[in-house]
C-alpha positions as CSV (number, residue, x, y, z in Angstrom):
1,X,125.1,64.7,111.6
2,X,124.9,68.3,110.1
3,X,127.9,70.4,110.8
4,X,126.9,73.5,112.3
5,X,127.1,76.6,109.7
6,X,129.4,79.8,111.0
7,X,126.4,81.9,111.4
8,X,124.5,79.1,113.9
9,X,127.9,78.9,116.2
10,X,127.7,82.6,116.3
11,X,124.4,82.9,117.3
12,X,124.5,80.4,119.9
13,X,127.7,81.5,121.3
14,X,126.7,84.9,122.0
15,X,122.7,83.7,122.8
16,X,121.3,85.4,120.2
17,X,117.8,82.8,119.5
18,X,117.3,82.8,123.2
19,X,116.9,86.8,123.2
20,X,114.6,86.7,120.1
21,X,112.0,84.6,121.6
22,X,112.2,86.8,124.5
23,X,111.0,89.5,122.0
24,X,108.9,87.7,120.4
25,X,106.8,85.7,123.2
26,X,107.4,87.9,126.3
27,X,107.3,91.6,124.6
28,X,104.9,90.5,122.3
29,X,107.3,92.3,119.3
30,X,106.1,91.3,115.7
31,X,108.0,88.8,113.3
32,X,109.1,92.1,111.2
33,X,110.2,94.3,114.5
34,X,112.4,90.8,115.9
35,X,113.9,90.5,112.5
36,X,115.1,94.4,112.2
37,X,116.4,93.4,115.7
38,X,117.9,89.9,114.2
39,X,119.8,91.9,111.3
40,X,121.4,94.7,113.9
41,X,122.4,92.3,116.2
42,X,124.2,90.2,113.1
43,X,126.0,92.5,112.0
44,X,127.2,94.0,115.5
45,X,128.4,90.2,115.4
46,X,130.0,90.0,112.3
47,X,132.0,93.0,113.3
48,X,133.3,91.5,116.6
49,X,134.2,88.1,114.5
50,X,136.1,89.8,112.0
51,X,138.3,92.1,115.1
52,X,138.8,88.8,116.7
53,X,139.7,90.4,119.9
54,X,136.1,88.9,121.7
55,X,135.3,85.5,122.5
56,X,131.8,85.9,123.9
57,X,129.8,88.2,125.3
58,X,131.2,88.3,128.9
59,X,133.8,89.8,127.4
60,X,132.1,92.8,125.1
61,X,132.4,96.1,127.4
62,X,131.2,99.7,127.0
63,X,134.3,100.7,124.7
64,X,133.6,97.9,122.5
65,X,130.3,99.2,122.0
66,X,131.5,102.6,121.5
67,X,134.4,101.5,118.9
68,X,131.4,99.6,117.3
69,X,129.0,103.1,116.8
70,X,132.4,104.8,115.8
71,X,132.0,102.1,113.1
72,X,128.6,103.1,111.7
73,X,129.5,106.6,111.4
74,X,132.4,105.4,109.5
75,X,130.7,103.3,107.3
76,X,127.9,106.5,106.6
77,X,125.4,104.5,108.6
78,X,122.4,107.1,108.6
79,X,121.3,108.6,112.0
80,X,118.4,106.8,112.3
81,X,120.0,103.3,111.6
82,X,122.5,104.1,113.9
83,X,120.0,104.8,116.5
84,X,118.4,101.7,116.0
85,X,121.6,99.8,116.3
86,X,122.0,101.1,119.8
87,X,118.6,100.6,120.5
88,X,118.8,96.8,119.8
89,X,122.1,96.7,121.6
90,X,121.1,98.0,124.7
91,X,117.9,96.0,124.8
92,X,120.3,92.5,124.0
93,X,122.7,93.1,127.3
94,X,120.2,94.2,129.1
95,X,118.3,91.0,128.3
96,X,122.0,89.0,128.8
97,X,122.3,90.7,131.7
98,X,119.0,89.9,133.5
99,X,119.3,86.5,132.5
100,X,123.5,86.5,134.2
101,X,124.5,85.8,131.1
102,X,127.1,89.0,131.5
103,X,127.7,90.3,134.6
104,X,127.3,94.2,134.0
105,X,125.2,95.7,130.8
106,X,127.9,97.2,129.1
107,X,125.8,99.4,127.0
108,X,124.3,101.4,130.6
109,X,127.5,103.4,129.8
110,X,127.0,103.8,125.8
111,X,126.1,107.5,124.6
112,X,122.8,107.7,123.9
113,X,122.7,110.3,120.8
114,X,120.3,113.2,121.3
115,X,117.8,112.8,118.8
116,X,116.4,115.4,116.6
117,X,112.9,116.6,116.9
118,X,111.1,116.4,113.7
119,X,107.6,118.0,113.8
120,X,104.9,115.6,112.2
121,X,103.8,116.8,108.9
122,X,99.9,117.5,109.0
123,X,97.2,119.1,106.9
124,X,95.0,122.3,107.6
125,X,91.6,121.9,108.1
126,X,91.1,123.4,104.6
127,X,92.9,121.0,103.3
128,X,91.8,117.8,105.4
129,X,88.2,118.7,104.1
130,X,89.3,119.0,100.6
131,X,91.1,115.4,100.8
132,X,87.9,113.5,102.1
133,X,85.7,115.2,99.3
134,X,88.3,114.6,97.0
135,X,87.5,111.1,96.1
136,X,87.0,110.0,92.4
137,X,82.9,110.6,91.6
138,X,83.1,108.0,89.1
139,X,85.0,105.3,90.2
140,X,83.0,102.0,91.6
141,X,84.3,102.4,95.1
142,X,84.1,106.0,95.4
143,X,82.1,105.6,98.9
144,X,84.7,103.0,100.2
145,X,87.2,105.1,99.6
146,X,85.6,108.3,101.1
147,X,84.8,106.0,104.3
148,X,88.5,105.1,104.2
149,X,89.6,108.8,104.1
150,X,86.5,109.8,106.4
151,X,87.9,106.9,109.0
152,X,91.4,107.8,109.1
153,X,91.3,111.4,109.7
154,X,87.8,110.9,112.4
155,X,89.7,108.2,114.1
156,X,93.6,109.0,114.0
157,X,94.0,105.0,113.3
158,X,96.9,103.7,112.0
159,X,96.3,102.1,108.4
160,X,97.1,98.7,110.0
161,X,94.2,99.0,112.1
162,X,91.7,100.1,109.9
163,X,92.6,97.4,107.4
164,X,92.1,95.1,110.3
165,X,89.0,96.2,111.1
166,X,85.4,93.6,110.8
167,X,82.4,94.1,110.5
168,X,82.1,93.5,114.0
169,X,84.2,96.3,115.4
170,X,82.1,99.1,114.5
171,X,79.3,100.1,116.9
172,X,76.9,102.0,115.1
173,X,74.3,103.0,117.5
174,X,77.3,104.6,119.1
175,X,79.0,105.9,116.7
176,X,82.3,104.2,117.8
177,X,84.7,101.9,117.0
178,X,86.6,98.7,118.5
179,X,90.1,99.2,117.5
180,X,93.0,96.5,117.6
181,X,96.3,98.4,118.4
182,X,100.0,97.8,118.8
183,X,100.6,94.4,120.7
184,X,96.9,93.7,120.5
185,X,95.5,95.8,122.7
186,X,91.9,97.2,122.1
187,X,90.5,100.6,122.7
188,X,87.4,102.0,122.2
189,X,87.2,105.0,119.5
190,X,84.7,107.3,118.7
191,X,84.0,107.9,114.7
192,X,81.5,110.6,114.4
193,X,78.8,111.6,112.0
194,X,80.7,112.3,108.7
195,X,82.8,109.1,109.1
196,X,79.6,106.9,110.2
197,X,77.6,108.4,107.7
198,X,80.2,107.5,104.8
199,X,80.9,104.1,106.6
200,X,77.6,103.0,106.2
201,X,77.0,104.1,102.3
202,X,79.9,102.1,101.5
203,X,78.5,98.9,103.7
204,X,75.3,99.7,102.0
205,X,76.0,100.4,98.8
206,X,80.0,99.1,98.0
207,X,80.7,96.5,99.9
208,X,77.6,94.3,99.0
209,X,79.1,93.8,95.3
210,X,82.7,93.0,96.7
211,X,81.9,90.8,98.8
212,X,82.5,86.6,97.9
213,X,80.8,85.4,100.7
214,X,84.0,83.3,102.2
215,X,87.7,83.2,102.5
216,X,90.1,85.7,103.5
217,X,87.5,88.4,102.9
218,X,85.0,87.3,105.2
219,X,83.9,89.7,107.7
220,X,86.3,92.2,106.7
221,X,85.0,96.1,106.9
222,X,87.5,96.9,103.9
223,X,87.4,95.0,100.7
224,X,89.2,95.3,97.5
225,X,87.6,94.4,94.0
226,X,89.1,90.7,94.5
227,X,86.7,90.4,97.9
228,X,89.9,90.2,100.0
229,X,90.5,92.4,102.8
230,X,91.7,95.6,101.6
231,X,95.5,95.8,101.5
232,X,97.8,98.4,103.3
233,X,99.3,99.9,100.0
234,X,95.8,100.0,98.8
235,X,95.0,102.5,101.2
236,X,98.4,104.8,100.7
237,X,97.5,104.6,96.9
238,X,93.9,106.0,98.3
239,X,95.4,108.7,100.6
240,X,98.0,109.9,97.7
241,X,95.1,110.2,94.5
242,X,93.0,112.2,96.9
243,X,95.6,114.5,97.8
244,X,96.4,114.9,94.2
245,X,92.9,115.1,93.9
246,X,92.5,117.9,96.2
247,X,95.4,120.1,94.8
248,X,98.0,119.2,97.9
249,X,101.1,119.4,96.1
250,X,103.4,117.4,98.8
251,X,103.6,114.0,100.1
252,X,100.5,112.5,102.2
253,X,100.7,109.6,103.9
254,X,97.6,107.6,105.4
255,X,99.9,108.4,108.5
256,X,99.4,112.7,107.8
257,X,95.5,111.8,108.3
258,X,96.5,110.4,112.0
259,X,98.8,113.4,112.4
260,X,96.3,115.6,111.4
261,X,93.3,114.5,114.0
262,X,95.8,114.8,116.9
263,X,96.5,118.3,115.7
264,X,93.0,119.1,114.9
265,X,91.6,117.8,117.9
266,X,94.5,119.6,120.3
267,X,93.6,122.6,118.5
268,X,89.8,122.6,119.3
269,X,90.8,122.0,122.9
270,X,91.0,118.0,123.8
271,X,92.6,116.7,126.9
272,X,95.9,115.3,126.0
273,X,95.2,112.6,127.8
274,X,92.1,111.8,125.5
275,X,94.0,112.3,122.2
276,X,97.0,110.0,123.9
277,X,93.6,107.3,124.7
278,X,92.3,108.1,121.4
279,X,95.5,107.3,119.7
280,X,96.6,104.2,120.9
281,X,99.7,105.5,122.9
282,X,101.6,104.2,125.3
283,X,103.3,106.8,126.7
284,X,101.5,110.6,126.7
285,X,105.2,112.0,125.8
286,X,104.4,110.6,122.2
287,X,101.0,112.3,122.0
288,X,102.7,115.7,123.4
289,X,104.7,116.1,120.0
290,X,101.5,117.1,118.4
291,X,101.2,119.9,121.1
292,X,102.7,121.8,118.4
293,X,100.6,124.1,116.8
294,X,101.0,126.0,113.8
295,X,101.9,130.0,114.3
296,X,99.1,131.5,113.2
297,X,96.9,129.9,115.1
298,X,98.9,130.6,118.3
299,X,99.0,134.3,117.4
300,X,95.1,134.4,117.1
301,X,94.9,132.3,120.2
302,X,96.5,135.1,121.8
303,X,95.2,138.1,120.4
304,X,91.7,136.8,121.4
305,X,92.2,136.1,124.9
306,X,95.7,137.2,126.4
307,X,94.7,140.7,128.4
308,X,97.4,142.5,126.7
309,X,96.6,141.6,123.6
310,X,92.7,141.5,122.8
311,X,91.3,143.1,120.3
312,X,95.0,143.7,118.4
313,X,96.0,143.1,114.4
């Protein structure tokens, strides 16, 4: 019989598997979210072997918790790992405590660090149109790659879903799309006429030639030159050459493009509720962030319509 490694006897003792598959098979949390989770939780373990003063998790309480974040300033953990240290913390007691594994969640009484604000990073619409045009004229894919551009900044989609996308999805009668979100949930987005019309030159006149006819390609909307779906880091590499491209001397992300429609659309006057739909969002306190707007635009907003102000330079 197998002797049990240090790491298993951890684990078990302080019910670590039990809360995984919880994430996993009741939240619905991806293999790569449940093993970020699996690595905090480790080494919040580690640290309480290596005190020695807990024997299990009955006995871990709100100042442990609290020495334990002391720790991970100490060590120069950065803000944002810090914050999803806690995060996994509080979501493991609560989970031990629902299940009366611990009596009380210890971390209900851990600080919750106020978290700074950072305003997404989007383009102008000057610059949004000189990205989509700003596709190679020579290269063999040039109209996948506009669609690709054309897509993300019509749609707002994450690069995940439009790399997921078939054939299938796309209505084009319509003009709208069948989008597989976060958790797998679908919603229904429109595209519009510059993203359908590129769309469809590439299916006519790209995608034909990539195509193999079978395997892991088949039915995909996005190929690469090897007929296989078209990759994620395919599409930043995409995203940055345009920019380049276009004479947009910072970074762009595929996820600027999603930034950038929520802006854009905000701007021309959508319901927040509609962007938040449009998005994919759970909660409309994420799509408020992009209630931002930029200065200018607030200034003209109110020069042309506030009573006081009409008419002034």
């Amino acid at each position: 019989m197998r002797r049990e490694s240090k790491q298993s006897a951890l684990d078990r003792r302080y019910h670590l598997e039990p809360f995984l598959d919880y994430l996993a098979l009741e939240r619905g949390l991806r293999p790569r979210t449940c093993d970020a989770y699996r690595s905090d939780l480790r080494r919040f373990l580690a640290y309480l072997e290596n005190r020695g003063e807990v024997a299990g998790p009955r006995e871990v309480d709100h100042l442990t918790l609290r020495d334990y974040v002391a720790h991970l300033h100490g060590e120069g953990r950065a803000p944002v790992s810090i914050r999803r240290a806690q995060s996994a913390l509080r979501a493991f007691f609560r989970f031990l405590a629902g299940e009366g594994i611990v009596g009380d969640d210890p971390s209900d009484r851990m600080d919750r660090p106020a978290m700074a604000k950072r305003l997404p990073e989007f383009l102008t619409q000057d610059e949004a149109a000189r990205l989509v045009e700003a596709v190679d004229p020579d290269s063999k894919v040039h109209w996948r790659d506009r669609a690709v551009l054309e897509l993300l900044y019509a749609t707002g989609m994450r690069v995940s879903e439009l790399t997921g996308l078939s054939l299938a999805d796309l209505d084009h009668e319509d003009a709208c799309c069948m989008v597989f979100g976060k958790g797998g949930k679908e919603r229904l987005v429109p595209v519009g006429k510059a993203a359908l019309k590129a769309v469809e030159r590439y299916l006519a006149a790209v995608r034909p030639g990539l195509d193999r006819g079978e395997g892991k390609g088949a039915g995909a909307m996005f190929l690469n030159q090897r007929g296989t779906r078209l990759g994620r880091m395919t599409v930043w590499t995409i995203v940055s050459r345009a920019a380049a491209r276009a004479g947009i001397d910072r970074r762009i992300s595929p996820h600027t493009l999603r930034h950038t429609c929520a802006t854009h659309m905000l701007e021309g006057g959508a319901d927040l509720v509609a962007v938040q739909e449009m998005l994919g969002h759970a909660d409309i306190s994420t799509t408020q962030i992009y209630t931002h707007l930029n200065r200018e635009y607030l200034r003209e907003t109110h020069r042309l319509f506030h009573p006081r102000s009409k008419g002034r330079t």
